[in-house]
C-alpha positions in Angstrom: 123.7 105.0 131.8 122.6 108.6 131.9 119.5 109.4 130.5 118.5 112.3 128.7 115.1 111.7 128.8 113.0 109.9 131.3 109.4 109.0 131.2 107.4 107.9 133.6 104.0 107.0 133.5 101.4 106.4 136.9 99.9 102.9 136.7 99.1 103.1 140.2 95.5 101.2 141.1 93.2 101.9 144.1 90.8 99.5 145.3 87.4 99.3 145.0 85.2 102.2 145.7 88.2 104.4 146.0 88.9 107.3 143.1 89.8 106.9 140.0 93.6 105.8 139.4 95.7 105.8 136.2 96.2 102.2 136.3 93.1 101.2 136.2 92.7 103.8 132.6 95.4 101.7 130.9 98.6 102.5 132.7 100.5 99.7 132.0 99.5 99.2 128.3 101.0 102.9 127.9 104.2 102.0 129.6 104.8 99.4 127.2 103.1 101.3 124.0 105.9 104.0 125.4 109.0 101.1 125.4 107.8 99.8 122.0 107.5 102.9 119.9 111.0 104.4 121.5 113.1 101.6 120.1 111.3 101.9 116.7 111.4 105.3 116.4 114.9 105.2 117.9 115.9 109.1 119.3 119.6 108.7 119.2 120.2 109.3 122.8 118.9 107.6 125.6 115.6 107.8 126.9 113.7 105.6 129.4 110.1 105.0 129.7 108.9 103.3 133.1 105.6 103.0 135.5 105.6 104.7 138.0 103.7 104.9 141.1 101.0 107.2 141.9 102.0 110.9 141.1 99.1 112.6 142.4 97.4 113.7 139.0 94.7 111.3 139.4 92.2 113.7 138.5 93.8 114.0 134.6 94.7 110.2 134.3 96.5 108.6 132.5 99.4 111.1 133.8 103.0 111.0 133.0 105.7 113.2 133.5 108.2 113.6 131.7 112.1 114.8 133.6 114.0 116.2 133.3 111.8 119.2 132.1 109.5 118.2 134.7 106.1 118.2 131.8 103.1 116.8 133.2 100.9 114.9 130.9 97.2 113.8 131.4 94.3 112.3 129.3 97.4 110.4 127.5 96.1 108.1 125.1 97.8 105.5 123.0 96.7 107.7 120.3 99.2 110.5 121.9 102.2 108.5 122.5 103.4 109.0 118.7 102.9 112.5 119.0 104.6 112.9 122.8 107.9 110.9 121.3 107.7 113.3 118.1 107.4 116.5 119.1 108.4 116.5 123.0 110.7 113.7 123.6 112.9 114.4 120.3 111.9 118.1 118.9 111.9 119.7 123.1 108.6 121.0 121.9 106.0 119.4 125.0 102.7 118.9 123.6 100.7 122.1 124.9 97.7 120.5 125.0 97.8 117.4 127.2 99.8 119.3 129.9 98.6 119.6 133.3 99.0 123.0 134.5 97.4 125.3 136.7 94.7 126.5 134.4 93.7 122.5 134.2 93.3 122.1 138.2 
């Protein structure tokens, strides 16, 4: 299957006394927050939301990225995901103000 969409969220941990990681900010409880609200809201073509490992955004965790438009996400939120599925995922309009870009490094 040949997704139009594909979401993948960092729920990569570090160990103690190591920086921050996105796992540790509620990575995984995204990931499934992500699977959940896609099969309610139900896009009509598909789209997969997965963890990911660590993709070097640690800095504005919890990242995501979203391909194949290549959209980095950080400070996601449960509170965002509604939004992210809304306007990015099925209107193509990325959420301006949770991307990473260069003015956020």
């Amino acid at each position: 299957m040949k997704f139009e969409k594909h979401i993948f969220i960092c729920t990569n941990e570090r160990g103690p006394g190591q920086r921050k990681s996105c796992g540790e900010a509620c990575g995984l409880e995204l990931v499934q927050e992500f699977k959940k609200q896609l099969k309610e809201k139900n896009p009509g073509f598909p789209v997969r939301a997965q963890r990911a490992g660590c993709l070097d955004m640690c800095d504005y965790g919890p990242a995501m990225v979203v391909y194949p438009d290549g959209v980095f996400y950080g400070g996601v939120t449960k509170a965002d995901i509604a939004e992210i599925i809304d306007e990015h995922i099925i209107n193509n309009r990325p959420v301006t103000r949770l991307i990473i870009n260069e003015e956020s490094k």
